[in-house]
N, C-alpha and C positions, 0 to 999 in steps of 0.2 A: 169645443165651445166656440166651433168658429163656421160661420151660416156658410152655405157654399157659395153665394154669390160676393162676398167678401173675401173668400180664400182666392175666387179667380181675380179679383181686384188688387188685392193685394202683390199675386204672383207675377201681372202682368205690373205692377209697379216695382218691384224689385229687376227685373227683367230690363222696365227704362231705366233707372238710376245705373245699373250699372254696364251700361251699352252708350247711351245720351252723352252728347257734347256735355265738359262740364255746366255751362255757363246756360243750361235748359235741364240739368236735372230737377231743378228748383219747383217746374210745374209739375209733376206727378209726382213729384216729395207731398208738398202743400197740400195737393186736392185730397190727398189719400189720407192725408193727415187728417184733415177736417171734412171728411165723407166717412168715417167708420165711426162707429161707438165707440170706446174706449172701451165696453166689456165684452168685445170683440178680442177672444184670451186661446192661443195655444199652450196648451200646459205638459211640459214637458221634464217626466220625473219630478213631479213636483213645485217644478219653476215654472211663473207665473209669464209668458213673453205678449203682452200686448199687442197690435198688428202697430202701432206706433213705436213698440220697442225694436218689432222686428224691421221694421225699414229704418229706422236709425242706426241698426249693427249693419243693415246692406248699404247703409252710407258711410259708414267709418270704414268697411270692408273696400268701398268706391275708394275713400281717401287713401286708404293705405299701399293703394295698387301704385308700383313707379312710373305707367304713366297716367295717373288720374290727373292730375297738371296741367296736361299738354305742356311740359316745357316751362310753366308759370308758377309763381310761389305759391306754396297751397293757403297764404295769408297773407293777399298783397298789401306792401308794407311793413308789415312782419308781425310776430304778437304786441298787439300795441297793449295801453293800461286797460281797457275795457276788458278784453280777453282775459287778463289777468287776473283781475278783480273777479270773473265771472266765472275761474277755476279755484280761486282762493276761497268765495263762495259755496260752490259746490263741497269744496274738500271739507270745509270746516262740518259744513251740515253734516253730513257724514260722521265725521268725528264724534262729532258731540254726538249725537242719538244714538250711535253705537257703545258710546262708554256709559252713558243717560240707561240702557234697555239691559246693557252685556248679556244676549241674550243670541244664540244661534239663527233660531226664527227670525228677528230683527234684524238683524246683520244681512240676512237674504233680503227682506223686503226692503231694507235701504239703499241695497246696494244696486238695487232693480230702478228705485227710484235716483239714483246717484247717475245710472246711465240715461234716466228720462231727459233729463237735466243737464249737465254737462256735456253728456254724448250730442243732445239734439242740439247745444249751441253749437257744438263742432263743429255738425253735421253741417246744419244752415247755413253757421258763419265760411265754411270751407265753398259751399254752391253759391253762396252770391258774393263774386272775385269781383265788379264791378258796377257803374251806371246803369249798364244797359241790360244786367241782369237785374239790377233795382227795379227799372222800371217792367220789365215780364214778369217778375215777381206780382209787383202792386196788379200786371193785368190780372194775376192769376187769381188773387186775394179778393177782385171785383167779381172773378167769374164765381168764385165761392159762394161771397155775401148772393149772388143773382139766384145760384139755386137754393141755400138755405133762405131767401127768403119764401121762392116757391112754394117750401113745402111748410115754411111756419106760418104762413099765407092756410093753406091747406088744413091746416091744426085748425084755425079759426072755422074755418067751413064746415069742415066737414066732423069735428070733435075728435079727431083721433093722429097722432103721431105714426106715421108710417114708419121714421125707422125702429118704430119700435119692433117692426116683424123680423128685423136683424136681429132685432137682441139688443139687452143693453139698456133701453130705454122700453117703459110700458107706452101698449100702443093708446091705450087710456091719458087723457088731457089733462094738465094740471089747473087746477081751480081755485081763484083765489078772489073773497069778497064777490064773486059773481062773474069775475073777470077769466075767460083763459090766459093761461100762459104760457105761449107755446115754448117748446124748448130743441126741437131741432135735434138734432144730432149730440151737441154739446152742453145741452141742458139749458133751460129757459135765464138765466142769470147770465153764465157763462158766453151765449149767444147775442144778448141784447150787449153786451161789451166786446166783444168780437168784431163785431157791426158799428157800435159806437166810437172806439177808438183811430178807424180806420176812414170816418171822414176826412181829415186832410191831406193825405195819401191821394183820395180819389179828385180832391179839387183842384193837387198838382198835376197828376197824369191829366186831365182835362183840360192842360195849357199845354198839352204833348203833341199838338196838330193831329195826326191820323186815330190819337187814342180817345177822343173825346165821347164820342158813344160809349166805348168799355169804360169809362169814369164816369157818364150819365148811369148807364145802370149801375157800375157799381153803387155809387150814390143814393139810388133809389132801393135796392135793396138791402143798404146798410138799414138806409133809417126804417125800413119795413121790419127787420129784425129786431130794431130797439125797440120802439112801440110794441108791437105782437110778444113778447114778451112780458113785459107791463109788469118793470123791474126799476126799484129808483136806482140803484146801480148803474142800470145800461143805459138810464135819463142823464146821471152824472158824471159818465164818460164823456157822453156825448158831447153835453153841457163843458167840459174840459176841451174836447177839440174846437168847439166855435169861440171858447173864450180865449183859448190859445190863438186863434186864425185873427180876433181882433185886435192884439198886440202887435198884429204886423206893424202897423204905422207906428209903433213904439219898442223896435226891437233895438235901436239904436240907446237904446234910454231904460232895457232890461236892470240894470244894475239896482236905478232908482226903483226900480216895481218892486224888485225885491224885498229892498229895505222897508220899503212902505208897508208889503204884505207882514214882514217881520215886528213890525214894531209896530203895525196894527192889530195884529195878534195879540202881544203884549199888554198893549191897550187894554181890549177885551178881556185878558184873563186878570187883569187888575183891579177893574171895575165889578168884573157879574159875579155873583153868589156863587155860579158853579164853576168850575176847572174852563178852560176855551174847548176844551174839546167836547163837552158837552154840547156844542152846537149840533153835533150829527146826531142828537137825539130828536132834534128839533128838523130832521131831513123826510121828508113825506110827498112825493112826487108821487104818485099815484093811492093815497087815502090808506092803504094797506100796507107800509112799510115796517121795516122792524128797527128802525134808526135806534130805538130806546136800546134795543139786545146789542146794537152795534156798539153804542156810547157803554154801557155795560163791559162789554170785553177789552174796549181798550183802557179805561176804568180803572177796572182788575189789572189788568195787565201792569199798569204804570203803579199801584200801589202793592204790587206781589213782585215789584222788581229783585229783593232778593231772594226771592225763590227760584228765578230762570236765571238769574246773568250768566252763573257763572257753567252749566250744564242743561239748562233749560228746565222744564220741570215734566213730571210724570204725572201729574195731578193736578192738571190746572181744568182739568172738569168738577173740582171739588170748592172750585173759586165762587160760586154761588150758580143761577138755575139756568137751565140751556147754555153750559160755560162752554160744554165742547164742541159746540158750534163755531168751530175759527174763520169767519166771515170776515176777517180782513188779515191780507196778506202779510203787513207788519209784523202784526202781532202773533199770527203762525210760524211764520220766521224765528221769531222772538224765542215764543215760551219751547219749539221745538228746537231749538239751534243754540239759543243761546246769547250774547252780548256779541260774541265774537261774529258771531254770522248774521246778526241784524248789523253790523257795524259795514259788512262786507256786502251785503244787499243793497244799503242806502249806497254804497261807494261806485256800485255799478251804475246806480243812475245817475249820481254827482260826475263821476267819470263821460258818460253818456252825455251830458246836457252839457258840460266844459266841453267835448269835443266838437260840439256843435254849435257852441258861439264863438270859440277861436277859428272854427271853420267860416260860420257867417262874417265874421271878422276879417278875415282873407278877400273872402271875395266882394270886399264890400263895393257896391256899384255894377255889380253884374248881376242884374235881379230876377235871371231867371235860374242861376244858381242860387240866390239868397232865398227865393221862393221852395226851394226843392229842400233847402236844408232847413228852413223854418217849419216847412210842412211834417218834416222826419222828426223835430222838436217839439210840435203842438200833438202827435200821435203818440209821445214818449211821456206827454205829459198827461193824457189821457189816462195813460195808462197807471204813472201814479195816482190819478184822482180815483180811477176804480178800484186801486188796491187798498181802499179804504173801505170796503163795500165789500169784497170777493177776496176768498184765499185763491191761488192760481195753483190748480192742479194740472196735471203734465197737460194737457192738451190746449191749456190757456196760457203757461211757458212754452209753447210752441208758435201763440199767437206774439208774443214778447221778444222770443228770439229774434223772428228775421228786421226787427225794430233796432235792436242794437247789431245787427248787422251792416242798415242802413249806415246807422249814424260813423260807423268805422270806414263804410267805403265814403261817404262825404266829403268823411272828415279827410280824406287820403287824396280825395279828389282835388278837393280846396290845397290841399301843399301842394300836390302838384302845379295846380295851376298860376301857384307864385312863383316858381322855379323860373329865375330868367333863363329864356335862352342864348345857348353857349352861340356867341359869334363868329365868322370867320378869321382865323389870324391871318394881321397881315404882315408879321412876320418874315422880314426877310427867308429865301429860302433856294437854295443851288440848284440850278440848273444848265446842265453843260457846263460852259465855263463862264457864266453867268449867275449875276444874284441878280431876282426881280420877285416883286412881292407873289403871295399864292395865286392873290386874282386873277393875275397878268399870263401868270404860267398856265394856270387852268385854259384859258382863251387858247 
């Protein structure tokens, strides 16, 4: 099930991961990741191995070698709480839908998905050891967004999906209200969020002196992906990273936004006839949305709480009409995981966004780290606003991972760079048969 010019793609990507300095395996991880279909499937004996699953086993395979390192910790810093969180996560989901299903078949399919997931954090979080793979990363994430916009570009023109001739995707256009929707490689939803999240990424590398071109385009075919899609999803990612970007001049004073946004919520759910989360019913950026089915699922979801807490549920397609449709990320979490694992999902990003204001914090006054770590926080927050909107299937936790990768080297970057440095002693110290300070002797 795997097209032949994808299997040479693939081999020659397995090939660089595991040859490649560590700190440049990152760009043929990336591209490869977000160039295949996902139904791009070796099956072997039965077992399902994605071309995403199989370069995540030749990255752990990379990690596991005694000198994949160079000599370096394979998590500089060491497993900080993000990490933590981000395996306690994994493990728990697991758990739960395995005891949820007790079922052989299940057990295999989860446990495929349990490597999409935790392995691919591994993977990523293990390739990007520092800044300056940060910032080849983000080139590499701009070179992406330039050719999926290309070819989503191409949808529009010419009515047809070319990777659909891989497989995977019909090379036939989706059509909505009159509108195409391109979908790219990663599916028309999944893509306009892909694109959308990854604007303030591309406004900090454009303060990078020589990388300002690869940020111009990235930039422009981010937002070519959002639009050409013509998804209110990929509008309110977007919508998340500029409104994130305008906080700049108020990031000193995040505490107060907070509480504002907290107990203006409140507000509103005191006042209006419906619950506050009814408001995403009321979301329609492009005349065609499905806000109502959205507000519906989480809905359901918040009055069928004990039917999931404690194991999640098997039957929450019986919640009332299109209920198996889990269009937002939460609430997927939720009714397949369970309490334990929606508690451990929100902890990742609570973790995630504290690393990176004690980090901003650090360095306050040197603003072109404060820019770098703000930018890594307005893409993180992105990504919460779309997970209101999209369940994130493996290929859209792959666009998530190297986000909390960032925020761990940042955050690593910022301690270090409060570290005083160790002075010279001047310490008495024998020489011949003389004592004179170190300076004196060194001369």
């Amino acid at each position: 099930m795997l097209h032949p010019l994808v299997a040479v793609w693939m081999l020659v990507a397995i090939a660089l991961i595991l040859v490649l300095p560590r700190n440049k395996v990152i760009v043929p991880l990336l591209f490869t990741f977000f160039s295949v279909p996902i139904a791009q499937v070796v099956v072997l004996g039965g077992l399902h191995f994605t071309v995403l699953r199989i370069l995540i086993i030749a990255g752990l395979i990379r990690r596991a070698l005694p000198s994949a390192s160079g000599g370096e910790e394979k998590y500089p810093g060491g497993f900080n709480p993000i990490d933590k969180v981000v395996v306690l996560w994994s493990i728990s989901a697991l758990i739960v839908i395995c005891l949820q299903w007790m079922n052989a078949q299940a057990l295999i399919k989860n446990l495929g998905d349990f490597l999409d997931g935790l392995g691919g954090y591994l993977v990523v979080r293990f390739f990007i050891p520092d800044l300056e793979t940060v910032r080849r990363a983000v080139k590499v994430l701009a070179a992406i967004c330039v050719v999926q916009a290309a070819f989503m570009l191409t949808e529009q023109i010419v009515h047809q999906n070319l990777f659909g001739y891989l497989g995977g995707w019909s090379v036939q256009v989706t059509v909505r209200d009159g509108h195409i929707r391109s979908q790219g490689v990663l599916g028309n939803i999944n893509e306009g969020v892909f694109g959308g999240v990854l604007i303030p990424l591309f406004l900090w590398l454009g303060t990078e002196g020589k990388s300002r071109g690869v940020a111009l385009l990235g930039l422009v075919g981010a937002t070519i992906m959002v639009f050409t899609c013509d998804a209110s999803t990929a509008i309110l990612a977007f919508g998340g990273s500029t409104l994130g970007l305008g906080f700049w001049f108020l990031r000193k004073r995040m505490r107060i936004v907070r509480w504002a946004l907290a107990l203006g919520l409140t507000a509103l759910h005191l006042v209006m006839k419906a619950p506050v989360w009814a408001l995403i019913a009321r979301i329609d950026l492009t005349g065609s949305s499905s806000g109502q089915h959205r507000f519906y699922l989480l809905d359901n979801c918040i009055r069928h709480f004990s039917d999931w807490w404690l194991l999640g549920s098997k039957y929450y397609d019986t919640w009332g009409y299109f209920m198996f449709d889990l269009c937002n990320q939460f609430v997927a979490v939720a009714v397949t995981g369970g309490l334990s694992t929606l508690v451990f999902f929100i902890m990742m990003y609570s973790r995630s966004f504290g690393a990176i204001g004690t980090a901003r914090k650090l360095v306050d006054g040197d603003k072109k780290k404060e820019w770098l770590i703000w930018c890594v926080g307005c893409t993180l927050f992105a990504h919460v606003v779309a997970s209101f909107g999209i369940n994130y299937m493996a290929l859209l936790q792959m666009a998530l991972f190297p986000i909390l990768a960032f925020a761990s080297v940042v955050a690593l970057d910022a301690q270090r760079a409060t570290v005083p440095v160790p002075q010279p002693s001047e310490e008495p110290q024998f020489v011949g048969r003389t004592y004179m300070p170190i300076g004196e002797a060194r001369q």
